[in-house]
PyMOL commands that place a pseudoatom at each C-alpha (Angstrom):
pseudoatom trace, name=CA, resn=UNK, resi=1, chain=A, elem=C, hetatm=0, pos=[8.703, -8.902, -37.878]
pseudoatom trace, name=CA, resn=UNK, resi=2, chain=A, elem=C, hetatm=0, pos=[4.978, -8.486, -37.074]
pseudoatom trace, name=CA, resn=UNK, resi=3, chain=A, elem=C, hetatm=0, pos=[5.419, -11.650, -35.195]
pseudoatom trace, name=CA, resn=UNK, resi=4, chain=A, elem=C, hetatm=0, pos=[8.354, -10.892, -33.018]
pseudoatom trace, name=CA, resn=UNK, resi=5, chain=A, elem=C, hetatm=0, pos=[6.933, -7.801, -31.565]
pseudoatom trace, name=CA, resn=UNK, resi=6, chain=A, elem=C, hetatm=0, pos=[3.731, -9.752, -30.183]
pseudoatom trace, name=CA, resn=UNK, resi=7, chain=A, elem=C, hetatm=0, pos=[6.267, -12.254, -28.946]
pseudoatom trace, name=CA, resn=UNK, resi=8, chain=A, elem=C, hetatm=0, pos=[8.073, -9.477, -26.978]
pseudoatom trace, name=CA, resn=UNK, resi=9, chain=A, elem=C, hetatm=0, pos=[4.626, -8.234, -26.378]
pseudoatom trace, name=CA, resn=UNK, resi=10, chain=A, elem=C, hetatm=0, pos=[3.763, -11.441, -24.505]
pseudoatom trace, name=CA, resn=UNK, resi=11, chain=A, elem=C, hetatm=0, pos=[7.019, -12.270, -23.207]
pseudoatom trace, name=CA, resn=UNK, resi=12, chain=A, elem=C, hetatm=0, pos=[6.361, -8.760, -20.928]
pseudoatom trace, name=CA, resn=UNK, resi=13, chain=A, elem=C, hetatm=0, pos=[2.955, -9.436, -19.900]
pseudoatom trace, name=CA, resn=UNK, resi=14, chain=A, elem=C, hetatm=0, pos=[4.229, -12.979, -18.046]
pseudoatom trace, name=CA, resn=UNK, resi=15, chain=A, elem=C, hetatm=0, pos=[3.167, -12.759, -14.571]
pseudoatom trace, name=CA, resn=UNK, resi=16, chain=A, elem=C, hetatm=0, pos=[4.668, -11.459, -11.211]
pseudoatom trace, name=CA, resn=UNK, resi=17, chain=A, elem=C, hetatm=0, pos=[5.268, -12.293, -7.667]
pseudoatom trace, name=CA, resn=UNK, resi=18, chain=A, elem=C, hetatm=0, pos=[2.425, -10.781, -5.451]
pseudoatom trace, name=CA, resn=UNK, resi=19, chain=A, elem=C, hetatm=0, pos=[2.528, -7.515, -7.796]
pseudoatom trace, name=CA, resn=UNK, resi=20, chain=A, elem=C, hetatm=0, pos=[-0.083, -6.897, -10.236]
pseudoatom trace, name=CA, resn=UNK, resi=21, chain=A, elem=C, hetatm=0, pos=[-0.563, -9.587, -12.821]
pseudoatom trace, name=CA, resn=UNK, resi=22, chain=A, elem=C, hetatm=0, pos=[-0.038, -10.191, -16.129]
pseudoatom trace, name=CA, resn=UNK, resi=23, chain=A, elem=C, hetatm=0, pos=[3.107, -8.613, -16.103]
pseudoatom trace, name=CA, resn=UNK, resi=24, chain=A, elem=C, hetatm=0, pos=[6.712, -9.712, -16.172]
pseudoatom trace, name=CA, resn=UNK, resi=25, chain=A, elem=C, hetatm=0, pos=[8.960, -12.764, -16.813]
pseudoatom trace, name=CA, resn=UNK, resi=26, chain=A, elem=C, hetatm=0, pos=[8.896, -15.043, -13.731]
pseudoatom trace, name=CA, resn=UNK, resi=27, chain=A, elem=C, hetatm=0, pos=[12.213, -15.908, -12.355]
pseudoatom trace, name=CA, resn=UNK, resi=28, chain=A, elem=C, hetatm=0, pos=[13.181, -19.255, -10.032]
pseudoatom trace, name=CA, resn=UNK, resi=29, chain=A, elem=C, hetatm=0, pos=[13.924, -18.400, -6.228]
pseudoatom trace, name=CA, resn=UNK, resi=30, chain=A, elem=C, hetatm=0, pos=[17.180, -18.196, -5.465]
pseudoatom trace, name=CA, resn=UNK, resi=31, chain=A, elem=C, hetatm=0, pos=[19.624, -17.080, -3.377]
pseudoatom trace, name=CA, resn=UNK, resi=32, chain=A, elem=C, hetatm=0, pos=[19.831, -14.654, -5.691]
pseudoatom trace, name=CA, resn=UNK, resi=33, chain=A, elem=C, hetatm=0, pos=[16.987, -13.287, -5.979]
pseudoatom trace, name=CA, resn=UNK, resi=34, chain=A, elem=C, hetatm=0, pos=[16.223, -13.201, -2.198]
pseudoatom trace, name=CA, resn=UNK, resi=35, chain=A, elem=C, hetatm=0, pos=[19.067, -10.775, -1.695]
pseudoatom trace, name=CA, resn=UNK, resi=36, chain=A, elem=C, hetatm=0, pos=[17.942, -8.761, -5.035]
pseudoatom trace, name=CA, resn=UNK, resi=37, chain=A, elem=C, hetatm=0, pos=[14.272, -8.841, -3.310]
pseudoatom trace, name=CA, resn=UNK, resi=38, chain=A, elem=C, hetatm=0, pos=[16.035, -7.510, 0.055]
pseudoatom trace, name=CA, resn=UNK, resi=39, chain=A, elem=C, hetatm=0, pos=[18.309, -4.793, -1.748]
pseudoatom trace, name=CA, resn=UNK, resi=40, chain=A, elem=C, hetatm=0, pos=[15.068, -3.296, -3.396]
pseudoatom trace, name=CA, resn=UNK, resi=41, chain=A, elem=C, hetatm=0, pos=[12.501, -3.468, -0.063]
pseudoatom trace, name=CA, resn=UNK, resi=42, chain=A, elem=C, hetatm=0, pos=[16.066, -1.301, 0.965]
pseudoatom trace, name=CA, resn=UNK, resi=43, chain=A, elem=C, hetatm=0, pos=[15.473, 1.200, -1.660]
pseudoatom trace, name=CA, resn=UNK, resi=44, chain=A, elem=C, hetatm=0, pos=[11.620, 1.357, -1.835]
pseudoatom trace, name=CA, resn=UNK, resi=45, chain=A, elem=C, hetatm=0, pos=[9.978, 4.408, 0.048]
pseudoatom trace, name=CA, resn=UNK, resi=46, chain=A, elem=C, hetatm=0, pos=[8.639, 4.370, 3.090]
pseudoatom trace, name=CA, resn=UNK, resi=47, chain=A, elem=C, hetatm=0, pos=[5.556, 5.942, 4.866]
pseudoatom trace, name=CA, resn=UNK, resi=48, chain=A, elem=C, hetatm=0, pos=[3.271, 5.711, 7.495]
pseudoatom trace, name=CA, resn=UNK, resi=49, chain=A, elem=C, hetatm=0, pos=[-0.090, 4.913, 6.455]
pseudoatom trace, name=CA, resn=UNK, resi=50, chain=A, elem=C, hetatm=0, pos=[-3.421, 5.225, 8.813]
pseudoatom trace, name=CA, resn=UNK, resi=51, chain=A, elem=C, hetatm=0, pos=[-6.266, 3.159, 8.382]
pseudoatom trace, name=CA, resn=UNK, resi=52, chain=A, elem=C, hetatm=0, pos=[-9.702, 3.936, 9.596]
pseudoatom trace, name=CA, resn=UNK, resi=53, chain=A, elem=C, hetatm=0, pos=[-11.064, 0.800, 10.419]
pseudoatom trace, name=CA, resn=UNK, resi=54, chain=A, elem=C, hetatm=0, pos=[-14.922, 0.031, 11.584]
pseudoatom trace, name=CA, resn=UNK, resi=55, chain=A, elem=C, hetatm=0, pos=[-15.915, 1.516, 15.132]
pseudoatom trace, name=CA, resn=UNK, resi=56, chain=A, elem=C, hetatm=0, pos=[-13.708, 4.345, 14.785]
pseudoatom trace, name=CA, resn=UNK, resi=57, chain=A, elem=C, hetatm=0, pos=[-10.542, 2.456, 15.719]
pseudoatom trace, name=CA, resn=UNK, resi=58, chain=A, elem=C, hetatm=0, pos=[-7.376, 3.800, 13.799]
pseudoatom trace, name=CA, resn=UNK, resi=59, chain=A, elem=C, hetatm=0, pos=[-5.021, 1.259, 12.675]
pseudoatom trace, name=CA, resn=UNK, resi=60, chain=A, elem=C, hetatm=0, pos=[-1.335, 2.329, 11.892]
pseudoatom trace, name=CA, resn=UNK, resi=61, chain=A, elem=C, hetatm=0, pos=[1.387, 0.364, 10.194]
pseudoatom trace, name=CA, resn=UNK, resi=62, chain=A, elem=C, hetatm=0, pos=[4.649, 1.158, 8.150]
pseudoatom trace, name=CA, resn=UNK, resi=63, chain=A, elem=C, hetatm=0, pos=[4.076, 0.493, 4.150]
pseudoatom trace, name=CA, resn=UNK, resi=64, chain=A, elem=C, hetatm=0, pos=[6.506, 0.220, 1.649]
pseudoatom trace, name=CA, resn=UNK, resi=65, chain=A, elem=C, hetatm=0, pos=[5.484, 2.417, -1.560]
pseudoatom trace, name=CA, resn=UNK, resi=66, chain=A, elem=C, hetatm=0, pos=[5.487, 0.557, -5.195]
pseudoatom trace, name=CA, resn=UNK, resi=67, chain=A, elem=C, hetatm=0, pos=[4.749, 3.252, -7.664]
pseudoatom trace, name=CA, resn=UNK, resi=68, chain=A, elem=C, hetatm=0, pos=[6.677, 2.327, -10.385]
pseudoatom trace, name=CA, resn=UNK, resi=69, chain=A, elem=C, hetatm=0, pos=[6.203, -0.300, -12.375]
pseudoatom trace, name=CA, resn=UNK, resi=70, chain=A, elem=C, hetatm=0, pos=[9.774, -2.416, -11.603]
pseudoatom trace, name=CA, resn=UNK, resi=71, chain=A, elem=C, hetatm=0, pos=[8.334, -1.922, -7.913]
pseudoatom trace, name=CA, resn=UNK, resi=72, chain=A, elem=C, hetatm=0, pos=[4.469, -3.183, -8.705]
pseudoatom trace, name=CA, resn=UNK, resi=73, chain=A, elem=C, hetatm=0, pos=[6.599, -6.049, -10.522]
pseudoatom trace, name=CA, resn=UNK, resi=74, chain=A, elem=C, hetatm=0, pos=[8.949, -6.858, -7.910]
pseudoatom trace, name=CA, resn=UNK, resi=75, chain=A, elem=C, hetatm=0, pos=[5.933, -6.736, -4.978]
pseudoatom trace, name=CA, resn=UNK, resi=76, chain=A, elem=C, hetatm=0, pos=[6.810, -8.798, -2.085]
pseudoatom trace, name=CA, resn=UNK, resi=77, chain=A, elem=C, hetatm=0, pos=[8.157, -11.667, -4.088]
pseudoatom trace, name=CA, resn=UNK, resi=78, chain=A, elem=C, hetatm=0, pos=[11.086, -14.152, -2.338]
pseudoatom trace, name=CA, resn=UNK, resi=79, chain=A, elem=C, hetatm=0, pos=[10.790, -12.289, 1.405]
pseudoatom trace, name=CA, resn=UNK, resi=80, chain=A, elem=C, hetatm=0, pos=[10.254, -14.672, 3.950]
pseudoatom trace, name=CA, resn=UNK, resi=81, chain=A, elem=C, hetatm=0, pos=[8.827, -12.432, 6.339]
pseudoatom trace, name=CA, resn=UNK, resi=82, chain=A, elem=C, hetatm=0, pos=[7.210, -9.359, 7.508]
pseudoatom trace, name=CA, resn=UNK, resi=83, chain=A, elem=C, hetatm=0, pos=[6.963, -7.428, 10.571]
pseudoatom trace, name=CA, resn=UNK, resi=84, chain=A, elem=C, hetatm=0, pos=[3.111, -7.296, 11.180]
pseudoatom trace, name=CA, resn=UNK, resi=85, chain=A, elem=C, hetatm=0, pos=[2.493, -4.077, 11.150]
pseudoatom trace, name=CA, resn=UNK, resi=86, chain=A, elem=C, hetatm=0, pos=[3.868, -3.645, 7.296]
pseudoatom trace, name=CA, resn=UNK, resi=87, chain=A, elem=C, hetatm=0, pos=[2.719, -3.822, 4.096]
pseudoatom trace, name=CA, resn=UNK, resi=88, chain=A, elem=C, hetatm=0, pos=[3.055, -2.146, 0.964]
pseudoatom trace, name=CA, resn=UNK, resi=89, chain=A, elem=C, hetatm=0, pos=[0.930, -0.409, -0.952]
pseudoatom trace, name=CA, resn=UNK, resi=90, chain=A, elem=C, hetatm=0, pos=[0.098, -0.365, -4.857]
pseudoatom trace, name=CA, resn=UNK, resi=91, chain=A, elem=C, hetatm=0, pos=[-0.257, 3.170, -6.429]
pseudoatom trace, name=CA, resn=UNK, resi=92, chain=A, elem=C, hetatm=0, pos=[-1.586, 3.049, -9.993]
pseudoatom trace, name=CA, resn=UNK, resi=93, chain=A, elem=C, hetatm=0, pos=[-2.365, 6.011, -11.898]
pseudoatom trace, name=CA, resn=UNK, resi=94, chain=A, elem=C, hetatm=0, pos=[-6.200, 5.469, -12.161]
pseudoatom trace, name=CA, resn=UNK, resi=95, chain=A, elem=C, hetatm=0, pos=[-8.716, 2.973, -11.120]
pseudoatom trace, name=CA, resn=UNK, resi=96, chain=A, elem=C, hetatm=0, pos=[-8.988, 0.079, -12.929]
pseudoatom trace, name=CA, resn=UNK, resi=97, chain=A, elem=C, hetatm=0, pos=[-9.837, -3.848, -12.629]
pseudoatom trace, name=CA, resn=UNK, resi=98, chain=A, elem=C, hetatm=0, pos=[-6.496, -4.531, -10.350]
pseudoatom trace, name=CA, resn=UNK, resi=99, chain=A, elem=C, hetatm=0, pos=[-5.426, -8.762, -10.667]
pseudoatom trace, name=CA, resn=UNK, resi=100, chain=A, elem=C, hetatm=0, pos=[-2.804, -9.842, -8.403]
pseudoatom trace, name=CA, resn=UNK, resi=101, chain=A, elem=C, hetatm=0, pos=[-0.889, -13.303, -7.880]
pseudoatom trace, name=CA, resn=UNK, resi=102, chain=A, elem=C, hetatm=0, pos=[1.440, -15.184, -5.924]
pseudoatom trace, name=CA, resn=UNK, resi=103, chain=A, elem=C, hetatm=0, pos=[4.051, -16.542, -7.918]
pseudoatom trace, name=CA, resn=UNK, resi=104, chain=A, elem=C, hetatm=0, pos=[7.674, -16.403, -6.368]
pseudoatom trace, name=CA, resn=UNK, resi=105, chain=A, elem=C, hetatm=0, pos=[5.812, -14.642, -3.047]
pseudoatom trace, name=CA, resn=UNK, resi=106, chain=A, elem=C, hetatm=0, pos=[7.071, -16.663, -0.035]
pseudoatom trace, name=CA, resn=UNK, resi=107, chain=A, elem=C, hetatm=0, pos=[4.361, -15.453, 2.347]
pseudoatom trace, name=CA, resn=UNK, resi=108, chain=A, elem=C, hetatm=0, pos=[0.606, -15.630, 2.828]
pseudoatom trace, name=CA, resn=UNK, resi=109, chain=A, elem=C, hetatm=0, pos=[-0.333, -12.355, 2.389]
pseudoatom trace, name=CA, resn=UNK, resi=110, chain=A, elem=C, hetatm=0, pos=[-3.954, -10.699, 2.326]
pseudoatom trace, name=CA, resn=UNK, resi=111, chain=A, elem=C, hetatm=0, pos=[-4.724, -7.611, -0.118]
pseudoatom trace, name=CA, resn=UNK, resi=112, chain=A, elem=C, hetatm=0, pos=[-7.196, -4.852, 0.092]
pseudoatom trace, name=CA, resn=UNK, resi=113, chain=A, elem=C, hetatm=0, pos=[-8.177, -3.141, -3.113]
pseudoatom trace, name=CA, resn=UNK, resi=114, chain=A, elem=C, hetatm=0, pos=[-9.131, 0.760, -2.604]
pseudoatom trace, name=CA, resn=UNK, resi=115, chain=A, elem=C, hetatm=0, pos=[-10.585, 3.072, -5.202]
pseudoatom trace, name=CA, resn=UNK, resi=116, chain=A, elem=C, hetatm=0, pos=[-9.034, 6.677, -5.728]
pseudoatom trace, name=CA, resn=UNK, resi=117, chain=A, elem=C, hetatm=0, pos=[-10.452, 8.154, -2.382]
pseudoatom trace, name=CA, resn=UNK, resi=118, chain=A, elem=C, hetatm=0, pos=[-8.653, 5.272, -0.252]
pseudoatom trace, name=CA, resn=UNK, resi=119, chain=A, elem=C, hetatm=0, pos=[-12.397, 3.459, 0.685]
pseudoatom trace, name=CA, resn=UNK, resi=120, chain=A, elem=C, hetatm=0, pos=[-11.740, -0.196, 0.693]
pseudoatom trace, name=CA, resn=UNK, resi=121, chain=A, elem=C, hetatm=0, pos=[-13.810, -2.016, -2.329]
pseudoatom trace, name=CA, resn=UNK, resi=122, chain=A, elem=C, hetatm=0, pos=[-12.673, -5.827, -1.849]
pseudoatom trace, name=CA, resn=UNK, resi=123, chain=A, elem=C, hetatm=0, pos=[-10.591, -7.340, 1.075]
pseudoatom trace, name=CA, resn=UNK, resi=124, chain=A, elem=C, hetatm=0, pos=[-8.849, -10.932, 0.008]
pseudoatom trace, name=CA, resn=UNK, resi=125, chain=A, elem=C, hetatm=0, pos=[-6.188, -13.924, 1.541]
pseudoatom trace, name=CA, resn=UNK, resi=126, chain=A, elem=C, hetatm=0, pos=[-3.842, -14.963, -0.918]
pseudoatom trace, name=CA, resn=UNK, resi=127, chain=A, elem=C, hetatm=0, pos=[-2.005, -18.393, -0.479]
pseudoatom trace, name=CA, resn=UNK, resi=128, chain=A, elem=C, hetatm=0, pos=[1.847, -18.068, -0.807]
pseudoatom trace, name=CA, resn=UNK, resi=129, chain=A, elem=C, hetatm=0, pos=[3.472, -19.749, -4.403]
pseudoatom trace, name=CA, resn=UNK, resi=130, chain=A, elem=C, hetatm=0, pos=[-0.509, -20.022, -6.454]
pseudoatom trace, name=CA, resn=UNK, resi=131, chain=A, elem=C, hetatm=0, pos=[-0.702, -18.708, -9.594]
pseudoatom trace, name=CA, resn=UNK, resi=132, chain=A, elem=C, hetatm=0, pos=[-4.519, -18.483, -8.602]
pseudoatom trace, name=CA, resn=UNK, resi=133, chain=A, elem=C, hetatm=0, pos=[-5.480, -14.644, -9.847]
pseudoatom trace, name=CA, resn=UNK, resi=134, chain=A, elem=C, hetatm=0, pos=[-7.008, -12.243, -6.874]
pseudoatom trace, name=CA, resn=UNK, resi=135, chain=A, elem=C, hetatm=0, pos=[-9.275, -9.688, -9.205]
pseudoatom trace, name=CA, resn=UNK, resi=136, chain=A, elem=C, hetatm=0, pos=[-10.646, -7.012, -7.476]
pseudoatom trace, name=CA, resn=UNK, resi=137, chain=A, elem=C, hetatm=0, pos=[-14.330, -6.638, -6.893]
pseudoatom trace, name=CA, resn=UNK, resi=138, chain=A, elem=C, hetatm=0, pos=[-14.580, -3.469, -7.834]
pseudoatom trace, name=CA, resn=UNK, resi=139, chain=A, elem=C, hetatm=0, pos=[-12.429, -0.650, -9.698]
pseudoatom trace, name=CA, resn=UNK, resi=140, chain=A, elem=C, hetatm=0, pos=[-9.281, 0.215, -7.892]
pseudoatom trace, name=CA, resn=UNK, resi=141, chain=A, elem=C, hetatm=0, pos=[-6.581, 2.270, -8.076]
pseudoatom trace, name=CA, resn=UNK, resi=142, chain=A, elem=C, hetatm=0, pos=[-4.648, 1.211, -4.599]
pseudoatom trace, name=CA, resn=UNK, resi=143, chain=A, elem=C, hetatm=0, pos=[-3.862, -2.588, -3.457]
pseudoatom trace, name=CA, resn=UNK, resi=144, chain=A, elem=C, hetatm=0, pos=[-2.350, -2.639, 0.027]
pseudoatom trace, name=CA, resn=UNK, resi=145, chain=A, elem=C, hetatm=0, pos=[-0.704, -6.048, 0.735]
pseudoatom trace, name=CA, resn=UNK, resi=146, chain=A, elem=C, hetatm=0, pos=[0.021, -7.264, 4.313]
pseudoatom trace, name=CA, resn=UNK, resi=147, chain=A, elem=C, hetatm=0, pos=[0.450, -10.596, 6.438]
pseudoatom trace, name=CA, resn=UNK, resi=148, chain=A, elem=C, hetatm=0, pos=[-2.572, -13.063, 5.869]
pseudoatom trace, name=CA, resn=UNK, resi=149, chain=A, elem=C, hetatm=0, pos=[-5.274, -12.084, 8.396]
pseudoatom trace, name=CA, resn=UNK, resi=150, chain=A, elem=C, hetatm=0, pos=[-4.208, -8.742, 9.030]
pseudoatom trace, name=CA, resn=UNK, resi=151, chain=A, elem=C, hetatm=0, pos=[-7.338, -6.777, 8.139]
pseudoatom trace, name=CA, resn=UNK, resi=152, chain=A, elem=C, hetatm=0, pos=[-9.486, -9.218, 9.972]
pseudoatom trace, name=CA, resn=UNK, resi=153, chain=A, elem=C, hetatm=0, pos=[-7.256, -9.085, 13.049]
pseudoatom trace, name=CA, resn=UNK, resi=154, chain=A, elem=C, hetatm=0, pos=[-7.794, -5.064, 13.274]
pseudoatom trace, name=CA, resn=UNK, resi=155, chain=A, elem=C, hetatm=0, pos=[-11.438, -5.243, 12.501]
pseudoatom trace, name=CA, resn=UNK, resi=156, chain=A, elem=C, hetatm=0, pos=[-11.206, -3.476, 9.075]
pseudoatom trace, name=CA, resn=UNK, resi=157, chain=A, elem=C, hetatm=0, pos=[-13.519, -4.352, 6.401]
pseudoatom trace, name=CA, resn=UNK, resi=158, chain=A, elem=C, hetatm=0, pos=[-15.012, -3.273, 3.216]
pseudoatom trace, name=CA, resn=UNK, resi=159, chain=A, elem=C, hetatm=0, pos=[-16.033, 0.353, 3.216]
pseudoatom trace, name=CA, resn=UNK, resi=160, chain=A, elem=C, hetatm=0, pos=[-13.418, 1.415, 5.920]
pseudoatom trace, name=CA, resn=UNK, resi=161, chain=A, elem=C, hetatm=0, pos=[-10.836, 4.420, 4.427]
pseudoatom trace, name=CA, resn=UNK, resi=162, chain=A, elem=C, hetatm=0, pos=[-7.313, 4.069, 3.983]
pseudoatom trace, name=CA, resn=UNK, resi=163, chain=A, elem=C, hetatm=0, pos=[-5.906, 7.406, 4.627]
pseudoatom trace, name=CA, resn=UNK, resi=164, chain=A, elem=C, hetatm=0, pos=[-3.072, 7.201, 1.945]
pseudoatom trace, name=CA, resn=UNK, resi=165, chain=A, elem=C, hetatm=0, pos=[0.205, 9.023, 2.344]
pseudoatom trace, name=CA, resn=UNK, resi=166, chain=A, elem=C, hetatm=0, pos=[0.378, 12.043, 0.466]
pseudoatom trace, name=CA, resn=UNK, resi=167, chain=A, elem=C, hetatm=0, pos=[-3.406, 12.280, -0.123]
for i in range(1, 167): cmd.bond("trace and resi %d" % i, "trace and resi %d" % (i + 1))
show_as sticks, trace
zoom trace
């Protein structure tokens, strides 16, 4: 019996799409699952979110908020695109070592990792499909993922402030 619950144990840390990782069973991309990943990106909340970027430029884009953990599963996983100023954000309930992948995630996609006051601790490009693990610098308790190059495009780096929705 002892055995079987480690099995289920292990079965539910599997990985993710671009979500947080170990976590759940993978799944092949389908038709399927493209539509599922559309239908929930329908249902997900949405907010504005500001970012303070370096030289006092404000950056503004349109996030998508994955609080729960089906969300933080889910992530961006089978979309084949994204407007560029989008992105959704990671809320976790205290910071922690965050580890992200790419498995089932279509897009390249870049991640910044904030701690609980929104300050940007680690900025990093993730290549679409990779299994390769993205570990945060630093403690985290917000990941905010967006196109590949976006934070470099605006000028934000490492120390800037997220201004997080609701905060």
């Amino acid at each position: 019996m002892r055995k079987v619950g480690i099995l289920l144990v292990m079965l539910a840390l599997l990985g993710t799409g671009c979500g947080t990782q170990p976590s759940t069973s993978s799944r092949s991309a389908t038709s399927t699952a493209s539509t599922e990943a559309t239908t929930a990106a329908q249902h997900l909340k949405t907010r504005p979110l500001t970012i303070d970027a370096s030289g006092g430029k404000k950056v503004g884009m349109s996030v998508e908020i994955a609080d729960t953990w089906p969300e933080q599963e889910r992530g961006l996983m089978y979309r084949t695109s994204m407007p560029e100023d989008h992105g959704m954000l990671f809320v976790f309930d205290r910071e922690t070592t965050l580890t992200f992948w790419m498995k089932n995630t279509l897009i390249p996609l870049s991640v910044a990792f904030m701690d609980s006051k929104g300050r940007i601790v680690d900025i990093q490009n993730m290549k679409p499909r990779t299994e390769t693990k993205h570990i945060s610098a630093k403690p985290a308790q917000y990941a905010l993922e967006t196109n590949k190059g976006f934070f470099r495009r605006h000028g934000i780096r490492v120390g800037d402030r997220v201004e997080l929705p609701g905060k």
